[in-house]
C-alpha positions in Angstrom: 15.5 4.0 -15.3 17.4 2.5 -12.6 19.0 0.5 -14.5 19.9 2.3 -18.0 21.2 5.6 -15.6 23.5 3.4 -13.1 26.7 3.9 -15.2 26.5 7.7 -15.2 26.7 7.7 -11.3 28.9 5.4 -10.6 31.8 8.1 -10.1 30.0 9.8 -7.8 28.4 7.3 -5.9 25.6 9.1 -4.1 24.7 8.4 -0.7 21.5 9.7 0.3 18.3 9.5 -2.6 15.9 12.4 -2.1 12.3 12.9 -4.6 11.1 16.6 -5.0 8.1 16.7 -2.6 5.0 17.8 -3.4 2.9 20.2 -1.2 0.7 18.5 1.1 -2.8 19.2 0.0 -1.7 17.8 -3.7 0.0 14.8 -1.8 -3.5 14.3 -0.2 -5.4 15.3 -3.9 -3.2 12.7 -5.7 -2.9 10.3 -3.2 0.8 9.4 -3.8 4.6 11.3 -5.1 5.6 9.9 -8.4 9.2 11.4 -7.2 8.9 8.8 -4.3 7.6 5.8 -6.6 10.9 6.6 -8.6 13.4 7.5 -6.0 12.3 4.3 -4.3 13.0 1.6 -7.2 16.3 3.2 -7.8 17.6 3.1 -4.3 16.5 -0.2 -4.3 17.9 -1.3 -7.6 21.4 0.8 -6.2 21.1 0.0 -2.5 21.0 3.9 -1.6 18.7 5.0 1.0 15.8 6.9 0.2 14.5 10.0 2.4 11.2 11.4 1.2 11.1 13.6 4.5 14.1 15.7 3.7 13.0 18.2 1.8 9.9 19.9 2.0 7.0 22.0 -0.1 6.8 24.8 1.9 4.5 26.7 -0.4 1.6 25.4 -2.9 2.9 26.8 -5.8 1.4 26.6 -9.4 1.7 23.8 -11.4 5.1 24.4 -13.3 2.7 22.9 -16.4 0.6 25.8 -16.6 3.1 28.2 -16.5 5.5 29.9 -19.5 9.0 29.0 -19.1 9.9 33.0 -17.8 7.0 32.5 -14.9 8.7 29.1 -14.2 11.4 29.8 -12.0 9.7 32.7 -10.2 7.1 30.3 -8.5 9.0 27.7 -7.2 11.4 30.7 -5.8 11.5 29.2 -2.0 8.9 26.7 -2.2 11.5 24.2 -0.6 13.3 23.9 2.7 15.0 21.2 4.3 13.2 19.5 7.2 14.6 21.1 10.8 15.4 17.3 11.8 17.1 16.5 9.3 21.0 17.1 7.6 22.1 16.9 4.5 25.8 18.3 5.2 28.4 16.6 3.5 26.1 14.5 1.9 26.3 12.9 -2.2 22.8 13.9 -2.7 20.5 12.0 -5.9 17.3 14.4 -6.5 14.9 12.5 -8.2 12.1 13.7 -10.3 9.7 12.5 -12.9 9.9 15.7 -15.7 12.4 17.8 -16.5 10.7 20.5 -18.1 13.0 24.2 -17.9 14.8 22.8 -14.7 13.0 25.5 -12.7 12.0 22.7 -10.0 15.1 20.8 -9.5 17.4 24.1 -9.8 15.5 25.3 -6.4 15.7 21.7 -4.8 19.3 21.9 -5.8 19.9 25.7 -4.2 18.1 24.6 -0.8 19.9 21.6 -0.9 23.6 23.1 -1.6 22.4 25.7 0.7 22.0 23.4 3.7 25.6 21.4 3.6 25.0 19.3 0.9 28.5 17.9 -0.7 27.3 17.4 -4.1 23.3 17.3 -5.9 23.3 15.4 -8.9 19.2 14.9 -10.7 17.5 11.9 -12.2 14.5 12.6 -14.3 12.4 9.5 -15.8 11.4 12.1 -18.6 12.9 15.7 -20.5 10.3 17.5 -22.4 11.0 18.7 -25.7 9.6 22.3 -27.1 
């Protein structure tokens, strides 16, 4: 992933890598973020820092799997926040996820993230589903 993607980012050169957190209790269910595992080998294959305390799961929301794409973007609707300790402002963000599905997740990751200061949000999913 790290490797195949590094060309299309290269132009923008992001600075900071942040994973879509998962809420708590499913962090504690699952026992680990598949965002992070990613996030992680591609900072190190880049040398970009990785911050999985940035952003956070406010809400426990449905899993987006479940759902129709119309209930989708409704329940991830301000799941996220940025940590109070923590800036993002003027930052070349890398949100990194492992499915894209309707883009529900990363377009509210993205929101929050603009929101807070954020120069620029660019996403890297391992996988796109195809309907």
């Amino acid at each position: 992933m790290a490797q195949h993607c590094r060309r299309w980012f290269q132009t923008s050169c992001p600075e900071l890598i942040i994973p879509v957190p998962l809420h708590p209790r499913r962090l504690r269910w699952r026992g680990f973020n598949q965002s992070v595992l990613l996030g992680r080998e591609v900072g190190r294959a880049w040398r970009i820092p990785l911050d999985p305390f940035v952003l956070t799961r406010k809400t426990e929301t449905r899993p987006q799997s479940s759902l129709s794409l119309k209930e989708r973007q409704p329940n991830v609707r301000g799941a996220f926040s940025v940590a109070p300790r923590r800036s993002v402002k003027s930052l070349r963000l890398l949100l990194v996820d492992d499915i894209y599905t309707s883009g529900a997740t990363v377009n509210e990751c993205t929101r929050v993230l603009l929101r807070s200061g954020a120069r620029d949000v660019q996403v890297l999913t391992l996988a796109r589903t195809v309907s």
